[in-house]
mmJSON file of the N, C-alpha and C atoms, coordinates in Angstrom:
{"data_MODEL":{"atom_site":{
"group_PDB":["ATOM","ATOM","ATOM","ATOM","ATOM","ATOM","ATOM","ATOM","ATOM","ATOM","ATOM","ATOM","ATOM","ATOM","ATOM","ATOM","ATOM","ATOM","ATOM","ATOM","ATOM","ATOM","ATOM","ATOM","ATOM","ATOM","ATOM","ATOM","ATOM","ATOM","ATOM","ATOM","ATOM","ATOM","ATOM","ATOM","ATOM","ATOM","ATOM","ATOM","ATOM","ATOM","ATOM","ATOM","ATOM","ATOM","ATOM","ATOM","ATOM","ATOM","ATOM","ATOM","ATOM","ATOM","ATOM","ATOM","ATOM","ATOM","ATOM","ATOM","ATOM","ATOM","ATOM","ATOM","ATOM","ATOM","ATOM","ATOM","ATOM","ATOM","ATOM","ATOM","ATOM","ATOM","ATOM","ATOM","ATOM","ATOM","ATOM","ATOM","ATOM","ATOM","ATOM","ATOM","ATOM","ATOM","ATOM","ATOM","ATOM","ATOM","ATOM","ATOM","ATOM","ATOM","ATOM","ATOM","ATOM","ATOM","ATOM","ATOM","ATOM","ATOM","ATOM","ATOM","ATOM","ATOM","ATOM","ATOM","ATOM","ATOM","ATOM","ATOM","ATOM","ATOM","ATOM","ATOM","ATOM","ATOM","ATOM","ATOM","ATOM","ATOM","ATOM","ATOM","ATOM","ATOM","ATOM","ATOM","ATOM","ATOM","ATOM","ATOM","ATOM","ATOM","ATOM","ATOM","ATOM","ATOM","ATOM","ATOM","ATOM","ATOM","ATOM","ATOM","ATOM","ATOM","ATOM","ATOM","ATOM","ATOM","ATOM","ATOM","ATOM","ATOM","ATOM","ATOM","ATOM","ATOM","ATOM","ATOM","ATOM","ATOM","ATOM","ATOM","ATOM","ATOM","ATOM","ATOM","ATOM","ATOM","ATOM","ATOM","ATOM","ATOM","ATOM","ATOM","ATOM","ATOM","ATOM","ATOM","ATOM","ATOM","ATOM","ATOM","ATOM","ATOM","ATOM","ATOM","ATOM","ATOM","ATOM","ATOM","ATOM","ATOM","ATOM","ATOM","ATOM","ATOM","ATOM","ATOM","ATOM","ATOM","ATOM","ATOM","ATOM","ATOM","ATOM","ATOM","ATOM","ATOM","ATOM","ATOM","ATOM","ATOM","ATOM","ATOM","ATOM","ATOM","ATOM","ATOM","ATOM","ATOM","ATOM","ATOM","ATOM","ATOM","ATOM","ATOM","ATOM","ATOM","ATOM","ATOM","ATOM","ATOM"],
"id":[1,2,3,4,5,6,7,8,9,10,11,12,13,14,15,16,17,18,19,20,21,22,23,24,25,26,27,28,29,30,31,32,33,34,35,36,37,38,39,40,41,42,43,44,45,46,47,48,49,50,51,52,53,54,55,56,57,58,59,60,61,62,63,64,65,66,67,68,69,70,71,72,73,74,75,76,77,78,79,80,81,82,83,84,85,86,87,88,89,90,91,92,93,94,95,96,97,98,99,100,101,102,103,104,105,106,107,108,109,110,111,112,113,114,115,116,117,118,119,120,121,122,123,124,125,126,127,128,129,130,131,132,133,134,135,136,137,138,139,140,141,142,143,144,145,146,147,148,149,150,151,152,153,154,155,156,157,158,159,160,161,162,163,164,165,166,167,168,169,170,171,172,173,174,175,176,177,178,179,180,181,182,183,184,185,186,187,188,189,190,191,192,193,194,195,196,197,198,199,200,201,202,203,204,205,206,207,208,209,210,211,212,213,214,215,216,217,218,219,220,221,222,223,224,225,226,227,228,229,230,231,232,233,234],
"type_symbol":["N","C","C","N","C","C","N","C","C","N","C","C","N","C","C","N","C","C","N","C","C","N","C","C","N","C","C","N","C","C","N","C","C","N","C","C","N","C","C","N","C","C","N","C","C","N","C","C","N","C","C","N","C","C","N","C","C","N","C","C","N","C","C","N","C","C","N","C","C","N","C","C","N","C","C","N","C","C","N","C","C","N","C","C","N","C","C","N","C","C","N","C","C","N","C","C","N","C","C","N","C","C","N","C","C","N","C","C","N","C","C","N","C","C","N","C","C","N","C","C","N","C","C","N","C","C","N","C","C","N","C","C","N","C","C","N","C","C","N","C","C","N","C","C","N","C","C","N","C","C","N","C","C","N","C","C","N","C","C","N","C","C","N","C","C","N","C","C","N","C","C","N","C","C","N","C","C","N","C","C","N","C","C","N","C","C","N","C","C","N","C","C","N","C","C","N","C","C","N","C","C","N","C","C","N","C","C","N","C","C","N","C","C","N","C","C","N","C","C","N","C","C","N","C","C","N","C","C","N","C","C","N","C","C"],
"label_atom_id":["N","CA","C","N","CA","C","N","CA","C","N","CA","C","N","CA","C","N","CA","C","N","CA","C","N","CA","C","N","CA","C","N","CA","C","N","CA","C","N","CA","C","N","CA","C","N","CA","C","N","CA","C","N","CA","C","N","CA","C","N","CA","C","N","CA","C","N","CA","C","N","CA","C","N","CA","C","N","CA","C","N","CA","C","N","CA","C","N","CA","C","N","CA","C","N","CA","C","N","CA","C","N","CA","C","N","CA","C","N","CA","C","N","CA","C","N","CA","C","N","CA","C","N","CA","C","N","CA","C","N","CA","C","N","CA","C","N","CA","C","N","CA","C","N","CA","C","N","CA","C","N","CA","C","N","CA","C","N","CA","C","N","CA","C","N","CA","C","N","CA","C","N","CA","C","N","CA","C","N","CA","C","N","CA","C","N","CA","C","N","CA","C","N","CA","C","N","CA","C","N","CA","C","N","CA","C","N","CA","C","N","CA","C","N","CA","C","N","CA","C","N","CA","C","N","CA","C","N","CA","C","N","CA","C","N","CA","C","N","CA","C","N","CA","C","N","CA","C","N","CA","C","N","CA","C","N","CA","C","N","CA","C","N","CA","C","N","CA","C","N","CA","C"],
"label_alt_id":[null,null,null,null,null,null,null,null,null,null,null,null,null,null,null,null,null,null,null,null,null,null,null,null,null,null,null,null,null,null,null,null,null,null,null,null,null,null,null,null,null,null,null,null,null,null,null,null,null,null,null,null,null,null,null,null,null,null,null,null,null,null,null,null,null,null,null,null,null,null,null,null,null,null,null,null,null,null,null,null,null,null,null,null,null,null,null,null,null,null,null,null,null,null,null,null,null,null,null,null,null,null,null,null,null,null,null,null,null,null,null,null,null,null,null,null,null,null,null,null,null,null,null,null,null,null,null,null,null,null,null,null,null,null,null,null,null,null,null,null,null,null,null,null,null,null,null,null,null,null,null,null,null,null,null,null,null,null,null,null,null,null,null,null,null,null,null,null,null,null,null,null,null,null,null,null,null,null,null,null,null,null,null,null,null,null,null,null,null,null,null,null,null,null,null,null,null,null,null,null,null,null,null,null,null,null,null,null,null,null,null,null,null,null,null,null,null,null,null,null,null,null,null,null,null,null,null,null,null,null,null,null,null,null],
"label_comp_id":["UNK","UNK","UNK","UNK","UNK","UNK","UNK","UNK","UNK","UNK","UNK","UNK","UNK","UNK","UNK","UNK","UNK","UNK","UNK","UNK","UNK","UNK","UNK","UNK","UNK","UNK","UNK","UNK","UNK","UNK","UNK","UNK","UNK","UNK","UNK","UNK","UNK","UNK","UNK","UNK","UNK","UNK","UNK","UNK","UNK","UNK","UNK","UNK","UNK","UNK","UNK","UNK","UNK","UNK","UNK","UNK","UNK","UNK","UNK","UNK","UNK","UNK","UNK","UNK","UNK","UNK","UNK","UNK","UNK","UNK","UNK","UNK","UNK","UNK","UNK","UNK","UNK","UNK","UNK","UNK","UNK","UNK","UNK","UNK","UNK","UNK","UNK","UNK","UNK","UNK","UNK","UNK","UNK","UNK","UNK","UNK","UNK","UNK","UNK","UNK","UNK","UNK","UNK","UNK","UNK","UNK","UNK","UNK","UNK","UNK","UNK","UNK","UNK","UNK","UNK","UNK","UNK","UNK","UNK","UNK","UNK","UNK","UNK","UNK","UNK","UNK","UNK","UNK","UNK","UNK","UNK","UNK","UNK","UNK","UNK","UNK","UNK","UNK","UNK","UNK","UNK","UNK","UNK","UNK","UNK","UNK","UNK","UNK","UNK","UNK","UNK","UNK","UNK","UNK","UNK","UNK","UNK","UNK","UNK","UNK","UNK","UNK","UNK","UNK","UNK","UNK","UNK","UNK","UNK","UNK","UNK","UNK","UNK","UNK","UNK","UNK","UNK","UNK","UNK","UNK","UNK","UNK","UNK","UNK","UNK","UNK","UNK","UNK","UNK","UNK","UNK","UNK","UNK","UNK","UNK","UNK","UNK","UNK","UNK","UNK","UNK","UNK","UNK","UNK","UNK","UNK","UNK","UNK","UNK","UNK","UNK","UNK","UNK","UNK","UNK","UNK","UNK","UNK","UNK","UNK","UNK","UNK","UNK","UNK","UNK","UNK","UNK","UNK","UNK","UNK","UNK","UNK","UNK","UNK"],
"label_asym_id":["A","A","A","A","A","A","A","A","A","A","A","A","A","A","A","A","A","A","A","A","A","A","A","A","A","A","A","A","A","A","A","A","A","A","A","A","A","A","A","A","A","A","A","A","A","A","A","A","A","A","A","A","A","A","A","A","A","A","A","A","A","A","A","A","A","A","A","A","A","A","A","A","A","A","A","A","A","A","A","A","A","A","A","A","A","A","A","A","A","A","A","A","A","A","A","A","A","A","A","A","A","A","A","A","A","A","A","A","A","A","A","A","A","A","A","A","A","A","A","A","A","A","A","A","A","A","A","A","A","A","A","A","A","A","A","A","A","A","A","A","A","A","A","A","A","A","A","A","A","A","A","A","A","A","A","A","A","A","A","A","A","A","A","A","A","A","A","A","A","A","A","A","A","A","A","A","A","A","A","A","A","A","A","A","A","A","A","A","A","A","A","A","A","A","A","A","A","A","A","A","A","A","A","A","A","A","A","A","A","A","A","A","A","A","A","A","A","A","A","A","A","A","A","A","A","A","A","A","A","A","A","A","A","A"],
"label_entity_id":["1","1","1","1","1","1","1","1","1","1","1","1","1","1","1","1","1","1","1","1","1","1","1","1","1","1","1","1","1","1","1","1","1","1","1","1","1","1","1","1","1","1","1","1","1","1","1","1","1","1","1","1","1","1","1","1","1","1","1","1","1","1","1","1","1","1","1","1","1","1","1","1","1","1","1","1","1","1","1","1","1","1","1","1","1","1","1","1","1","1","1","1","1","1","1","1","1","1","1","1","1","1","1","1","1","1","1","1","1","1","1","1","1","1","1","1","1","1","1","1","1","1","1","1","1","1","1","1","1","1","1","1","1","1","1","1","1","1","1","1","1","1","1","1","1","1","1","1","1","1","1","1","1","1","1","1","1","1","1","1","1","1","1","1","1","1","1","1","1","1","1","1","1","1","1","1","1","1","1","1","1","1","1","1","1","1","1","1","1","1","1","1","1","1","1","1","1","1","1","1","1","1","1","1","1","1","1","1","1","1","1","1","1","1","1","1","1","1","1","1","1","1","1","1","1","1","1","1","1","1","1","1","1","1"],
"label_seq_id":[1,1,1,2,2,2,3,3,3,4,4,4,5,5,5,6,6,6,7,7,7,8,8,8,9,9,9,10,10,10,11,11,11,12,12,12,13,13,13,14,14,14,15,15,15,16,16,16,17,17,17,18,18,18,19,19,19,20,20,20,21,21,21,22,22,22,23,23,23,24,24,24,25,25,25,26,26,26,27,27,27,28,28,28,29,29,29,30,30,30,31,31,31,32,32,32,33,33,33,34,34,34,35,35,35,36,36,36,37,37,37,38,38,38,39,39,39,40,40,40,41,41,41,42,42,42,43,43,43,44,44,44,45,45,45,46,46,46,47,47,47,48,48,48,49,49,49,50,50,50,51,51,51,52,52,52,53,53,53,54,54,54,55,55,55,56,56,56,57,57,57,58,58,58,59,59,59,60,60,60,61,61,61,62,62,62,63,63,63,64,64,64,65,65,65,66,66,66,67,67,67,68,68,68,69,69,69,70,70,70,71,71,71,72,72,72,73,73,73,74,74,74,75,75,75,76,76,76,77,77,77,78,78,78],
"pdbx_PDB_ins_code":[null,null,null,null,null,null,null,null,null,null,null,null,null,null,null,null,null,null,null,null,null,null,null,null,null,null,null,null,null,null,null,null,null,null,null,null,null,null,null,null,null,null,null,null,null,null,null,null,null,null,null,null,null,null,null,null,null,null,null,null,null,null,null,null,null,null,null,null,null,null,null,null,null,null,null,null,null,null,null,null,null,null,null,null,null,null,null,null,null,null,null,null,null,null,null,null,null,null,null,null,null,null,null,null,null,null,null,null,null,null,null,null,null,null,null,null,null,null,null,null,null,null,null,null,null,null,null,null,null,null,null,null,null,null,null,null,null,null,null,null,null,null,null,null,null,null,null,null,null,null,null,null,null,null,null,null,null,null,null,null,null,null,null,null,null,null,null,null,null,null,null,null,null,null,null,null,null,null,null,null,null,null,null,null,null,null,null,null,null,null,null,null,null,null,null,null,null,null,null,null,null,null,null,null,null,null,null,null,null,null,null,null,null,null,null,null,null,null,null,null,null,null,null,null,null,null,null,null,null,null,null,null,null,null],
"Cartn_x":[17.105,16.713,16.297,15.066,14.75,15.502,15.552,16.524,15.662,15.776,15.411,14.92,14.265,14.176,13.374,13.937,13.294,11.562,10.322,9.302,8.578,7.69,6.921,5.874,5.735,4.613,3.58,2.532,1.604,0.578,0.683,-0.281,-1.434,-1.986,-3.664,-3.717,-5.298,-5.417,-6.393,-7.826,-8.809,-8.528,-9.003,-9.045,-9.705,-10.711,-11.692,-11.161,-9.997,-9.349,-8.402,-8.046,-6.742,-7.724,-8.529,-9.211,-10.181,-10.419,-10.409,-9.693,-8.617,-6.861,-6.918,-7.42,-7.081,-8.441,-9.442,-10.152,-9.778,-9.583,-9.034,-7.932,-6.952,-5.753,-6.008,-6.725,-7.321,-8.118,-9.189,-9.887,-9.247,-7.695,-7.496,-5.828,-5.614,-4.529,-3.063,-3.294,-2.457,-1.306,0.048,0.321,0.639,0.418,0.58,-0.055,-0.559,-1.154,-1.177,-2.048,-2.311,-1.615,-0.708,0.175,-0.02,-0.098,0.389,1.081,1.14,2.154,3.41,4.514,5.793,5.949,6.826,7.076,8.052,8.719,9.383,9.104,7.673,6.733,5.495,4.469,3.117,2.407,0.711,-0.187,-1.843,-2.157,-3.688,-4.411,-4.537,-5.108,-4.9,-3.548,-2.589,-2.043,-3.269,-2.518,-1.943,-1.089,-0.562,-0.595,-0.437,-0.341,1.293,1.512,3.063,3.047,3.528,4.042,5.521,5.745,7.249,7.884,8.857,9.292,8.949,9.203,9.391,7.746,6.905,5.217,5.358,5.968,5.569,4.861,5.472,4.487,3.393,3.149,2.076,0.886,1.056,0.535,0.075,0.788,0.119,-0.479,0.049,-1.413,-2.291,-2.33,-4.114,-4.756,-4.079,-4.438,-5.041,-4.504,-5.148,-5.977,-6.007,-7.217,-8.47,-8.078,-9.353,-9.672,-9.447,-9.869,-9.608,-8.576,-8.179,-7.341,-7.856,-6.428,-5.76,-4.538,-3.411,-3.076,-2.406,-1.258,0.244,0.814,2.501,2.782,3.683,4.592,5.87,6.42,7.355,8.245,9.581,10.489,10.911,10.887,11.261,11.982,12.827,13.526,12.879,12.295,11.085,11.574],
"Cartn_y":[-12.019,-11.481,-10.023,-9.147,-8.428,-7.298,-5.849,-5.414,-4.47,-4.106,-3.581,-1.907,-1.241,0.189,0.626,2.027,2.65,3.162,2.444,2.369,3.17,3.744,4.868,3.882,3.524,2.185,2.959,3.455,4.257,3.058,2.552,1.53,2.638,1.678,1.973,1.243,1.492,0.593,-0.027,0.425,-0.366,-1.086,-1.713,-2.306,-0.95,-0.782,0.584,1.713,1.652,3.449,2.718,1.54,1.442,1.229,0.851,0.882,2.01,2.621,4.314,4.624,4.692,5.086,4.948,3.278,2.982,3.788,3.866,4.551,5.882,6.524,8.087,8.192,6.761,6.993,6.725,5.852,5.65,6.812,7.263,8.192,9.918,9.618,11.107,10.792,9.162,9.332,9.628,8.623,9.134,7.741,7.72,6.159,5.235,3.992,2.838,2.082,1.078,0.198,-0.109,-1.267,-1.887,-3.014,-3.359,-4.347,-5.089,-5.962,-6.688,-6.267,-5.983,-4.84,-6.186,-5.241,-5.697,-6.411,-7.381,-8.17,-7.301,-6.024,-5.292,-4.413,-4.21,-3.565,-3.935,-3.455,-4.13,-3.028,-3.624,-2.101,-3.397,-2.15,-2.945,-3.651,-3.258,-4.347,-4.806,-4.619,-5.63,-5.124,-4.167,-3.683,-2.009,-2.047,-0.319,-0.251,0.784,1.318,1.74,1.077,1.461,2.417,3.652,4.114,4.908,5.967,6.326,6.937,7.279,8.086,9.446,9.793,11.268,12.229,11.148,11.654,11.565,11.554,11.17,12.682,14.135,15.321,15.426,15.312,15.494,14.642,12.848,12.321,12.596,12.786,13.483,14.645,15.663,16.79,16.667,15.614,15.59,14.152,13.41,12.269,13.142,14.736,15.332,16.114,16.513,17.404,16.638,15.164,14.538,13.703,14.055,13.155,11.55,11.327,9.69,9.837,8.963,8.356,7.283,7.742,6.427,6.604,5.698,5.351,5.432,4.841,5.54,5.413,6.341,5.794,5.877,4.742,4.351,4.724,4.22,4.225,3.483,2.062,0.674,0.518,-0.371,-0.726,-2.023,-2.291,-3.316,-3.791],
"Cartn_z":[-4.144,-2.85,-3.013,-2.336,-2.256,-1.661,-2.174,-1.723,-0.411,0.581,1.559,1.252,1.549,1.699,2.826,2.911,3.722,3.719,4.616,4.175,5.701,5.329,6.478,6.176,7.908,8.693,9.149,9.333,9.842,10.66,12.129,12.528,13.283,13.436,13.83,15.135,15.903,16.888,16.539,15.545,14.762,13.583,13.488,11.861,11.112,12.071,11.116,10.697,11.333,11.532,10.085,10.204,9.22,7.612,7.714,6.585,5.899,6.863,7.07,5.856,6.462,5.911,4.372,4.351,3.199,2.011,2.224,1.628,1.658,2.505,1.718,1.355,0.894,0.325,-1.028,-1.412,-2.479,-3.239,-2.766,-2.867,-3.342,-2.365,-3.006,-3.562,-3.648,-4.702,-3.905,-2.934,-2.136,-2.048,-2.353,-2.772,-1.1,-1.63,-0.186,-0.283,0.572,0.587,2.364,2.315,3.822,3.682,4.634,4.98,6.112,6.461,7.803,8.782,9.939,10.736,10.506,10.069,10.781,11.963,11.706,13.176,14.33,13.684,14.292,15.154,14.828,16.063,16.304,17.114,17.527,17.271,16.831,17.027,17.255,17.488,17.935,16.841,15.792,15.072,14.193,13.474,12.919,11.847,11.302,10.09,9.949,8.797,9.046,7.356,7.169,6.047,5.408,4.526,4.244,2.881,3.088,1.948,2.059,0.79,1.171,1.959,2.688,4.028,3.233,2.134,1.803,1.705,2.479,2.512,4.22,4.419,5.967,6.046,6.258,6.691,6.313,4.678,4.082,4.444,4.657,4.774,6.144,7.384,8.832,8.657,8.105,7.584,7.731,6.197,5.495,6.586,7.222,8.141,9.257,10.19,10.774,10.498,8.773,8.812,8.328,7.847,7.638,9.119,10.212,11.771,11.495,10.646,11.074,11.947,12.625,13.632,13.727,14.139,13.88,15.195,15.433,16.862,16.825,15.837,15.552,13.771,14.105,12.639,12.982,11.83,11.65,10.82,10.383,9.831,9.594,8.613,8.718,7.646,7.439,6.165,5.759,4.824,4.83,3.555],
"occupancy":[1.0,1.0,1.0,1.0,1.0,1.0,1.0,1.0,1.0,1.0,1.0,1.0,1.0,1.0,1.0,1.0,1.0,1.0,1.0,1.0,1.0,1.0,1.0,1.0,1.0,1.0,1.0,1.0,1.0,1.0,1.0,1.0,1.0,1.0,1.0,1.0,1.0,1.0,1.0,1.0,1.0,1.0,1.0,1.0,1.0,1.0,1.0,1.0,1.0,1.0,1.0,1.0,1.0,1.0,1.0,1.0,1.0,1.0,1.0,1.0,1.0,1.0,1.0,1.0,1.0,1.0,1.0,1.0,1.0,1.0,1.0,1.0,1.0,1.0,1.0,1.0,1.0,1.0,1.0,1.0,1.0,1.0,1.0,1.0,1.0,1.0,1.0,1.0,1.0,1.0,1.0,1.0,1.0,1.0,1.0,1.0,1.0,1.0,1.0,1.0,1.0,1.0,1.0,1.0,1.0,1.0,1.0,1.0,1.0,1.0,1.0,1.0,1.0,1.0,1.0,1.0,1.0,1.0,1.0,1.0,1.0,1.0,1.0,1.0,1.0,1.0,1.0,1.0,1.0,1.0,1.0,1.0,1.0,1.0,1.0,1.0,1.0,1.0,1.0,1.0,1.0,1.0,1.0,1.0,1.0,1.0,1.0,1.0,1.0,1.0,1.0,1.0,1.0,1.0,1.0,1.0,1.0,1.0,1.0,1.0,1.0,1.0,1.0,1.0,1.0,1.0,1.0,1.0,1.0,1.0,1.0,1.0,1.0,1.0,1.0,1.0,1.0,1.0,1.0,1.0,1.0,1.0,1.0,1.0,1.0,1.0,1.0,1.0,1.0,1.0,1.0,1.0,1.0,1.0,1.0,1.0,1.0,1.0,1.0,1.0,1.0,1.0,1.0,1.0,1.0,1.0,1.0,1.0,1.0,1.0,1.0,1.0,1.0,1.0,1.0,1.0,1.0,1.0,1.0,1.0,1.0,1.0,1.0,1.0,1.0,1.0,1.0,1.0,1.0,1.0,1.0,1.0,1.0,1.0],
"B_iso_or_equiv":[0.0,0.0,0.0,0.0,0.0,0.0,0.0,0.0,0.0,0.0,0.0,0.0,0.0,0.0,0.0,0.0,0.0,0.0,0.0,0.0,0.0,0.0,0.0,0.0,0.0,0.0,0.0,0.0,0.0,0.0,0.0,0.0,0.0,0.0,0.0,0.0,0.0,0.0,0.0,0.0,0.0,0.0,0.0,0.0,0.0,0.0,0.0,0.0,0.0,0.0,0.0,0.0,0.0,0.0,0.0,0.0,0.0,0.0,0.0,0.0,0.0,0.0,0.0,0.0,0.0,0.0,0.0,0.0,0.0,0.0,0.0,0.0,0.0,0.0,0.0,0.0,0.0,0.0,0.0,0.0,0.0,0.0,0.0,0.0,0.0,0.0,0.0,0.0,0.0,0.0,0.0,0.0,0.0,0.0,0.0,0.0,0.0,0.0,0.0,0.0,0.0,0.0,0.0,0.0,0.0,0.0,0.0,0.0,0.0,0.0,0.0,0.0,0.0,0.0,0.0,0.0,0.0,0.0,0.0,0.0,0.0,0.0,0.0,0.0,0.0,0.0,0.0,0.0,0.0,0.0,0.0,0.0,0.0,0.0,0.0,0.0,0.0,0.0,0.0,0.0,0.0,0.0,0.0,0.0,0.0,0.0,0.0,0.0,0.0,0.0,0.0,0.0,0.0,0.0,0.0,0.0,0.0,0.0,0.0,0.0,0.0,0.0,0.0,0.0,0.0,0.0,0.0,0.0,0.0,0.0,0.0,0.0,0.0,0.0,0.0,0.0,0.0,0.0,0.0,0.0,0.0,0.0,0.0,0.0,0.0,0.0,0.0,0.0,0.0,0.0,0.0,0.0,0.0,0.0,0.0,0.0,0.0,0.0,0.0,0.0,0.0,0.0,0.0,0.0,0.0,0.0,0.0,0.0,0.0,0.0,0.0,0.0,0.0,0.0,0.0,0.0,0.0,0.0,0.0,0.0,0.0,0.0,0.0,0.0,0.0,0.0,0.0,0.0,0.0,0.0,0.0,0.0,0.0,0.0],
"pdbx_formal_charge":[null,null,null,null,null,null,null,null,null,null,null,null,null,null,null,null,null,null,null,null,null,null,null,null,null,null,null,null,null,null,null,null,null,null,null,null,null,null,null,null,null,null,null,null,null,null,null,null,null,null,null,null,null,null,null,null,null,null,null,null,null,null,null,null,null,null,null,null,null,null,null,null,null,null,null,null,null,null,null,null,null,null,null,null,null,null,null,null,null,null,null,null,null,null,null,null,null,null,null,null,null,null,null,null,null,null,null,null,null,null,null,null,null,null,null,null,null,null,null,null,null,null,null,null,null,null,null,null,null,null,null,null,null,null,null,null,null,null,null,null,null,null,null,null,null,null,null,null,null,null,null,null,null,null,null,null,null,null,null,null,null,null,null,null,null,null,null,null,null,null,null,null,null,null,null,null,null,null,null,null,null,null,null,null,null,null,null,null,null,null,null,null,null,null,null,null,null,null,null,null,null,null,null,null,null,null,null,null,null,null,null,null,null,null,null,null,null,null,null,null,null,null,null,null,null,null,null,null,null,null,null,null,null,null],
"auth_seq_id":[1,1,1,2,2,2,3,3,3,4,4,4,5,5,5,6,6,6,7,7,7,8,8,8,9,9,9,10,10,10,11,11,11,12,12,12,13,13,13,14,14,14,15,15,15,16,16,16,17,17,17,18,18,18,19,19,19,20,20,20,21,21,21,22,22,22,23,23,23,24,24,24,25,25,25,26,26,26,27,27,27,28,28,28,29,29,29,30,30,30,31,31,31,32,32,32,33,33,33,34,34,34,35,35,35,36,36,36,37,37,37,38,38,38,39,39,39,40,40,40,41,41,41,42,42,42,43,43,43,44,44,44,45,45,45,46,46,46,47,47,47,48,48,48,49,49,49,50,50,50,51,51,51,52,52,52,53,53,53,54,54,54,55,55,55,56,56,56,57,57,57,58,58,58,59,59,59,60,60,60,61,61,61,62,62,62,63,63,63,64,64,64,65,65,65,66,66,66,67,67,67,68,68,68,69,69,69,70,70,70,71,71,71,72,72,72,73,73,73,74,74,74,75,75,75,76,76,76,77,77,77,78,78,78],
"auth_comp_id":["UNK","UNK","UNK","UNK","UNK","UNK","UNK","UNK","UNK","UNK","UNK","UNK","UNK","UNK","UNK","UNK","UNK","UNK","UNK","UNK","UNK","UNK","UNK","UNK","UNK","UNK","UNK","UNK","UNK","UNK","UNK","UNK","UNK","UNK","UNK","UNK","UNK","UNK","UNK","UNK","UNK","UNK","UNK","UNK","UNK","UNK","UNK","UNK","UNK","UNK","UNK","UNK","UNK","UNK","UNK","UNK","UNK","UNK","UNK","UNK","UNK","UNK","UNK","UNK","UNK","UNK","UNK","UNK","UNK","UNK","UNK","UNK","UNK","UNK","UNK","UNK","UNK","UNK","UNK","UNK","UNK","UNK","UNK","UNK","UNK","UNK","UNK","UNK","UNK","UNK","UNK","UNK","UNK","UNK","UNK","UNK","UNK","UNK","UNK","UNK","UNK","UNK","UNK","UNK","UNK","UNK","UNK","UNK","UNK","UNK","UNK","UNK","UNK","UNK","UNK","UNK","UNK","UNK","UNK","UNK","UNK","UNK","UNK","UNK","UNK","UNK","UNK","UNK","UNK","UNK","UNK","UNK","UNK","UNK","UNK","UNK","UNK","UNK","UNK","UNK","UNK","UNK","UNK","UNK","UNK","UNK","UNK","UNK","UNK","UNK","UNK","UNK","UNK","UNK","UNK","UNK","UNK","UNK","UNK","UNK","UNK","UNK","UNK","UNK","UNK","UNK","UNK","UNK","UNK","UNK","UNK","UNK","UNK","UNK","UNK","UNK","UNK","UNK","UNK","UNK","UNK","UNK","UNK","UNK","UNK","UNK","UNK","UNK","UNK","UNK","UNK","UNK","UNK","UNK","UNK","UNK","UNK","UNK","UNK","UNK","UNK","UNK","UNK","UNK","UNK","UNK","UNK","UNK","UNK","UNK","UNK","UNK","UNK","UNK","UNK","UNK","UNK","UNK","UNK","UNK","UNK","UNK","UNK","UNK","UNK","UNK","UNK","UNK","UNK","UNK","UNK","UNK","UNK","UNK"],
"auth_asym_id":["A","A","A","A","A","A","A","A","A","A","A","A","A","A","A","A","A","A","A","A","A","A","A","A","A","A","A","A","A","A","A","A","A","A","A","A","A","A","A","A","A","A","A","A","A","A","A","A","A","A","A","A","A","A","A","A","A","A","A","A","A","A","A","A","A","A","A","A","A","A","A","A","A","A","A","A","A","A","A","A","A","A","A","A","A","A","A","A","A","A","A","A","A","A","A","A","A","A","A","A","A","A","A","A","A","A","A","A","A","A","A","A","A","A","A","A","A","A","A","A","A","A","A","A","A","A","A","A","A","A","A","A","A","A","A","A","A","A","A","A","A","A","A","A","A","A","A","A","A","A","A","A","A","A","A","A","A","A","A","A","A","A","A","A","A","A","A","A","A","A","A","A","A","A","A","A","A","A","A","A","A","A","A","A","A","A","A","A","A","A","A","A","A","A","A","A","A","A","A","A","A","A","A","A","A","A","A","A","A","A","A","A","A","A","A","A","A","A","A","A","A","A","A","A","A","A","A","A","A","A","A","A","A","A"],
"auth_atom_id":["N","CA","C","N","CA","C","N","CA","C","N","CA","C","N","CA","C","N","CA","C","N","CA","C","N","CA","C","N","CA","C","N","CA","C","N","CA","C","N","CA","C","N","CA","C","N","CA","C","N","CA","C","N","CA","C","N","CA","C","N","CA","C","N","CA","C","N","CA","C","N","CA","C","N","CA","C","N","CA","C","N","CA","C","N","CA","C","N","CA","C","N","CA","C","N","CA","C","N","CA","C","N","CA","C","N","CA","C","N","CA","C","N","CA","C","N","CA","C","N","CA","C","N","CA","C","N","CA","C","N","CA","C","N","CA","C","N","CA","C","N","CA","C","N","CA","C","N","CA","C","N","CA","C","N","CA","C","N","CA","C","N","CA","C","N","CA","C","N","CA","C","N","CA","C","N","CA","C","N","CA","C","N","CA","C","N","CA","C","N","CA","C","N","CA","C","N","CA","C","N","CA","C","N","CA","C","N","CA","C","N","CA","C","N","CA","C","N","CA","C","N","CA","C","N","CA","C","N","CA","C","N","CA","C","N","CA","C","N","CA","C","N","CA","C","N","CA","C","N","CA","C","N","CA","C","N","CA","C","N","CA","C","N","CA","C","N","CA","C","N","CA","C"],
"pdbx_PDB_model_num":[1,1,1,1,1,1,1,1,1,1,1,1,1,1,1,1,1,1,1,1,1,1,1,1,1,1,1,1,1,1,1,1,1,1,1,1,1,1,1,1,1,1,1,1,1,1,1,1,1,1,1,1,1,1,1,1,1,1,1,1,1,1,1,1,1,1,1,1,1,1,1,1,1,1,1,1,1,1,1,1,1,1,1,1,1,1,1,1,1,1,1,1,1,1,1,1,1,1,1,1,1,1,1,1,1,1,1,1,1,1,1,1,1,1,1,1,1,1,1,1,1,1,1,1,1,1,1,1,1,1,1,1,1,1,1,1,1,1,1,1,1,1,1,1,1,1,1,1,1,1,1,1,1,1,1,1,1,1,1,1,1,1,1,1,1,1,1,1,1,1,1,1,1,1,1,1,1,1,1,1,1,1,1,1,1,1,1,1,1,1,1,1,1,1,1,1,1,1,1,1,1,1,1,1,1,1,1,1,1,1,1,1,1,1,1,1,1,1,1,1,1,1,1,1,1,1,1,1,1,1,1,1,1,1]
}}}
């Protein structure tokens, strides 16, 4: 069985905005991936981006100084 951790959910309300995401996470090396939203919460278009809680500031930074937008983040044990 998988052991649980604490994982920072970043959802979107586009697909475009979340794939957005995923290209300038890629692009500047930024770790995560695109996931399926959690059944533990809802967002508009399904997917969020999960990486580690200990990026959460950094990753809202550079998410506001490059004009993506997201809708919430999370804190999930995933």
């Amino acid at each position: 069985m998988r052991q649980r951790r604490k994982t920072l959910v970043v959802t979107f309300n586009t697909t475009q905005e979340a794939l957005g995401m995923e290209k300038f996470c890629i692009k500047n090396q930024i770790p995560g991936r695109l996931i399926p939203v959690p059944g533990e919460i809802t967002a508009g278009c399904g997917l969020a981006w999960k990486t580690i809680p200990e990026e959460e500031r950094e990753i809202e930074e550079r998410m506001e100084a490059q004009g993506i937008k997201w809708a919430s983040m999370y804190i999930l044990e995933l």
